[in-house]
C-alpha angles and dihedrals in degrees: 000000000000088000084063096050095046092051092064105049087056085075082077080081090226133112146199098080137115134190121198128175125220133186109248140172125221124187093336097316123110114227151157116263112195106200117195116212122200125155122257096294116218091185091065101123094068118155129238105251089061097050086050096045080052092053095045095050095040123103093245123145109263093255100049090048089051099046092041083056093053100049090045087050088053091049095051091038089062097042090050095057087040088057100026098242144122107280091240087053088061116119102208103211102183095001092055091055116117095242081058102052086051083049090055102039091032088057097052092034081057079049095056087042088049097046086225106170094175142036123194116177132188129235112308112246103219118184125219144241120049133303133189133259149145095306095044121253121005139181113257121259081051111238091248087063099050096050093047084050090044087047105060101023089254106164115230129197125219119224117181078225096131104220124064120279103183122048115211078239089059098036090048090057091041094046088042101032098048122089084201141338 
C-alpha cells in the first residue's frame, strides 16, 4: 500500500511531497507506477554529508535507513572518483532534489512493505548519444552511470535507443540494493 510506504518516508521529517500510485502498462505488462511530487526545489544542489546527517537523524526502520545510506554512499562514491574529491565533499545537483532523495527512501521504504529480503536485476539497459544535465552535455550512458557500473561489476546493456535509460539515482539502487544481476 502506497499509505505504508509514505509513512515511512515521513520519517524523513520534510515536507512538501507527495507519492501517488497509477495503473500502467509497459511493454505489454500491466503494472503499478509510484510518482513523487515535490515542488520545484531550490535547494536541489545539497551535499552528501548532509543527505547522509538527514538520514541518520530521520525516524526511519533500521533496514530502509541502511539501504537509502548506502545508495547514497554509492552515489557520492562515484561522484567523488569522477571530481576528484572526498565523497562528503560531494555537492549532489539532481540527485540532491527533494523528489530524489523520496525516490531513494520511498524505494527502500516499498522494499521493507514489501518484506523483500533480496533484489536480483538483469542486465541494465543503458541508450546512447548524449543528454543534458547539471554539469551541461554529457555522453550517454552519463559518466556517473558508468562508474558506478564499472564500481560494483553491474552488467549493462547497450541499445542504440537515443535518450538515457538509467539514471545514476536508479543505477545507484539497482547496483546497492541486488544481491546479483
Amino acid at each position: 500500500p502506497v499509505a505504508d510506504i509514505a509513512a515511512i518516508v515521513q520519517g524523513l521529517g520534510v515536507e512538501g511531497w507527495t507519492l501517488d500510485a497509477e495503473p500502467t502498462v509497459r511493454q505489454g505488462l500491466s503494472a503499478t507506477r509510484a510518482v513523487v511530487g515535490a515542488p520545484e526545489d531550490h535547494e536541489h544542489h545539497r551535499p552528501y554529508r548532509l543527505i547522509r546527517e538527514r538520514l541518520e537523524a530521520a525516524v526511519l526502520p533500521a533496514r530502509v535507513r541502511a539501504r537509502a545510506l548506502a545508495v547514497f554512499a554509492a552515489l557520492a562514491a562515484a561522484e567523488g572518483a569522477l571530481h576528484g574529491m572526498d565523497p562528503d565533499d560531494v555537492e549532489f545537483h539532481e540527485v540532491g532534489a527533494l523528489d530524489a532523495i523520496v525516490d531513494v527512501v520511498g524505494t527502500c521504504a516499498a522494499l521493507e512493505v514489501l518484506r523483500i529480503d533480496r533484489v536480483v536485476c538483469s542486465p541494465i539497459a543503458v541508450g546512447r548519444g548524449t543528454i543534458t544535465a547539471a554539469h551541461g552535455t554529457l555522453p550517454n550512458p552519463a559518466p556517473a552511470v558508468v562508474e558506478l557500473a564499472a564500481r560494483r561489476g553491474v552488467p549493462l546493456n547497450g541499445t542504440e535507443e537515443p535518450s538515457e535509460l538509467a539514471t545514476p539515482t536508479g543505477v545507484a539502487l539497482m547496483a546497492t540494493l541486488a544481491a546479483e544481476f
